[in-house]
C-alpha positions in Angstrom: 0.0 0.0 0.0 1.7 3.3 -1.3 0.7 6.3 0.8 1.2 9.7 -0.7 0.2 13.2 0.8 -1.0 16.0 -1.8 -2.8 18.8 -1.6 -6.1 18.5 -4.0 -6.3 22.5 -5.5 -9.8 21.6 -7.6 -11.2 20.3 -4.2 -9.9 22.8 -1.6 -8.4 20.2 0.4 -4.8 18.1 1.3 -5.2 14.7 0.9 -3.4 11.6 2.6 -4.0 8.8 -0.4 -3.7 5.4 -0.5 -3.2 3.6 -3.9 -4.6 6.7 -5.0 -7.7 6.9 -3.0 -8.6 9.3 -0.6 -8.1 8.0 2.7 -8.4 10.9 4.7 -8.4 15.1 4.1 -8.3 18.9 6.0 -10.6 21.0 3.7 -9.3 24.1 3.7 -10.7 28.1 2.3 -8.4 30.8 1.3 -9.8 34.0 3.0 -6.9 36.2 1.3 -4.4 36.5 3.9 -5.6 33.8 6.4 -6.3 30.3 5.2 -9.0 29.0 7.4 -9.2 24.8 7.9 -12.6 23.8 8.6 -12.9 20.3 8.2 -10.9 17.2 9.0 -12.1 13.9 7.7 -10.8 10.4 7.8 -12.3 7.0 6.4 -13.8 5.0 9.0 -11.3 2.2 8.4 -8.8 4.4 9.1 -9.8 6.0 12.2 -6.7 5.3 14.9 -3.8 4.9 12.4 -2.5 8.7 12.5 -4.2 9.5 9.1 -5.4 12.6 10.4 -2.3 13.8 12.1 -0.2 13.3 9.5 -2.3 14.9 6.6 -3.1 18.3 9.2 0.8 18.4 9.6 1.2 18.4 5.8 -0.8 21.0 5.3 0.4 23.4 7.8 3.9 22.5 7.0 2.8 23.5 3.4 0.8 26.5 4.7 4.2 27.5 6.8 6.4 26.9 3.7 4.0 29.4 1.6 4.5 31.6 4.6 0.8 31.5 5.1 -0.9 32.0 8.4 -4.1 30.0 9.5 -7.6 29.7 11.2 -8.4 26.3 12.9 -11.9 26.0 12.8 -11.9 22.7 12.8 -11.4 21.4 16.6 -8.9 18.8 15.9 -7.0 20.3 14.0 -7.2 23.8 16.9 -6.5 20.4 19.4 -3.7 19.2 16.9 -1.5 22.7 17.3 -2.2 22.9 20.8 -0.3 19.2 21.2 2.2 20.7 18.6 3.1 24.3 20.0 5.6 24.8 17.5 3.4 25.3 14.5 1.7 28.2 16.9 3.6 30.7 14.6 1.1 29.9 12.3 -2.1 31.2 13.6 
């Protein structure tokens, strides 16, 4: 099983894929100068094997890279920086 993380531009999301499915995603708006992250979402046979952490740290590790700042609306992903305080820069 080949996983691969990318973020889907058509969709407004990042995606963590495996064998080119969709196994879990952050959705994510672009409000101009913040990018806010509403939504996390992870297959139900999935749930508990770190799909969701590791696609929310690709996409704020992308978001950091573009030297973008955030909004976590979505509460795990809010819950996910508090674990992580260095990616606080970003809100």
């Amino acid at each position: 099983m080949a996983d691969e993380l990318v973020e889907n531009t058509a969709s407004q999301r990042y995606e963590l894929l495996r064998d080119g499915v969709a196994i879990g995603y952050v959705t994510y708006r672009d409000a101009g100068g913040v990018v806010t992250l509403p939504h996390t979402y992870v297959e139900p046979a999935f749930r508990g094997h770190e799909v969701a952490s590791r696609v929310v740290q690709y996409a704020l590790d992308d978001l950091r890279e573009q030297g973008r700042r955030v909004e976590p609306v979505c509460p795990y992903v809010a819950a996910w920086i508090d674990r992580h305080p260095e990616y606080a820069d970003l809100l």
